[in-house]
C-alpha positions as CSV (number, residue, x, y, z in Angstrom):
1,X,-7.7,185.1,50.8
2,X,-5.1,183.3,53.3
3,X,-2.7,186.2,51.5
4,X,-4.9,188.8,52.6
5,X,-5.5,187.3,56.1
6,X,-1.6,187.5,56.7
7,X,-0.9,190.8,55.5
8,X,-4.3,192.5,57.7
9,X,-2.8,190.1,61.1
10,X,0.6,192.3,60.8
11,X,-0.6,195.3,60.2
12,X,-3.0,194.6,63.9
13,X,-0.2,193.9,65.6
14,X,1.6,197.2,64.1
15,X,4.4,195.1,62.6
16,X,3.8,195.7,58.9
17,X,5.6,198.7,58.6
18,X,8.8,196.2,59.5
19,X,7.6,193.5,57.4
20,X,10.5,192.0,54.9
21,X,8.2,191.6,52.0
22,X,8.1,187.9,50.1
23,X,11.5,186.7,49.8
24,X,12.4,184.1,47.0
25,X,15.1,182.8,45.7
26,X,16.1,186.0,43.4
27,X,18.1,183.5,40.9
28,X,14.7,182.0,39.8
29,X,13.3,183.2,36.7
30,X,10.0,183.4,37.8
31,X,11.0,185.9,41.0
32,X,10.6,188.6,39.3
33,X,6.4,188.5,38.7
34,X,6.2,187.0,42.0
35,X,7.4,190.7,43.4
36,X,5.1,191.7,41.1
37,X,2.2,190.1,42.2
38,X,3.1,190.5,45.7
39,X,3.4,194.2,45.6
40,X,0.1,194.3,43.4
41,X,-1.7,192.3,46.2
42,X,-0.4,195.0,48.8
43,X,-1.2,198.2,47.1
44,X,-4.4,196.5,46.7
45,X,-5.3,195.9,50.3
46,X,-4.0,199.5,51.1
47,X,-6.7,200.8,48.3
48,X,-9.4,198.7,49.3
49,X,-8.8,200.1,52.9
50,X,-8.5,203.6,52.1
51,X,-11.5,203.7,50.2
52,X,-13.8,201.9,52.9
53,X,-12.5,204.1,55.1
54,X,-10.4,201.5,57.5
55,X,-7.2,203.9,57.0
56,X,-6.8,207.5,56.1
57,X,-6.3,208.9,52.4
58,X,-2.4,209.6,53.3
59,X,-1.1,209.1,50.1
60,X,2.5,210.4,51.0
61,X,2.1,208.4,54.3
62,X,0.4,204.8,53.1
63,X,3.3,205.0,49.7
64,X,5.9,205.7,51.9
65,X,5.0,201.6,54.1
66,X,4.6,200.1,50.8
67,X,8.1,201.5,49.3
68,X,9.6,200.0,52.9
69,X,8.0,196.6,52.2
70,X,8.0,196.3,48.9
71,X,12.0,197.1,48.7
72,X,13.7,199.1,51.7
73,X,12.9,196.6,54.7
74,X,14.7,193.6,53.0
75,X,17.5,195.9,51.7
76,X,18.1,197.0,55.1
77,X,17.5,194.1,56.9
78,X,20.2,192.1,54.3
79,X,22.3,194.9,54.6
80,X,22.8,195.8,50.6
């Protein structure tokens, strides 16, 4: 759970919504299902949260921050 730790000690400090996602090397064969996985683990957390109650049932809101760290933070931040 060291993943989920990590991802719940950004979002405290109010910084996930500017979190890069996982970088890898983007070469590597095996990046892709890491991504995967990754953004799996996220959309997760989110649901688990939203359902307990811990965050509000925003859909429009809670897909937008996943869209920004699963793709648009790093493509900004890279500057493609």
């Amino acid at each position: 759970m060291e993943w989920k730790n990590k991802i719940n000690a950004l979002s405290n400090m109010g910084l996930l919504s500017q979190f890069v996602g996982m970088l890898t090397d983007s070469r590597s064969f095996l990046s892709f299902p890491r991504h995967e996985y990754f953004r799996r683990l996220l959309c997760n957390i989110f649901g688990n949260d939203i359902e307990k109650g811990l965050l509000p049932n925003d859909i429009p809101w809670i897909g937008k921050l996943i869209q920004d760290v699963s793709y648009y933070n790093a493509k900004s931040y890279f500057g493609f």
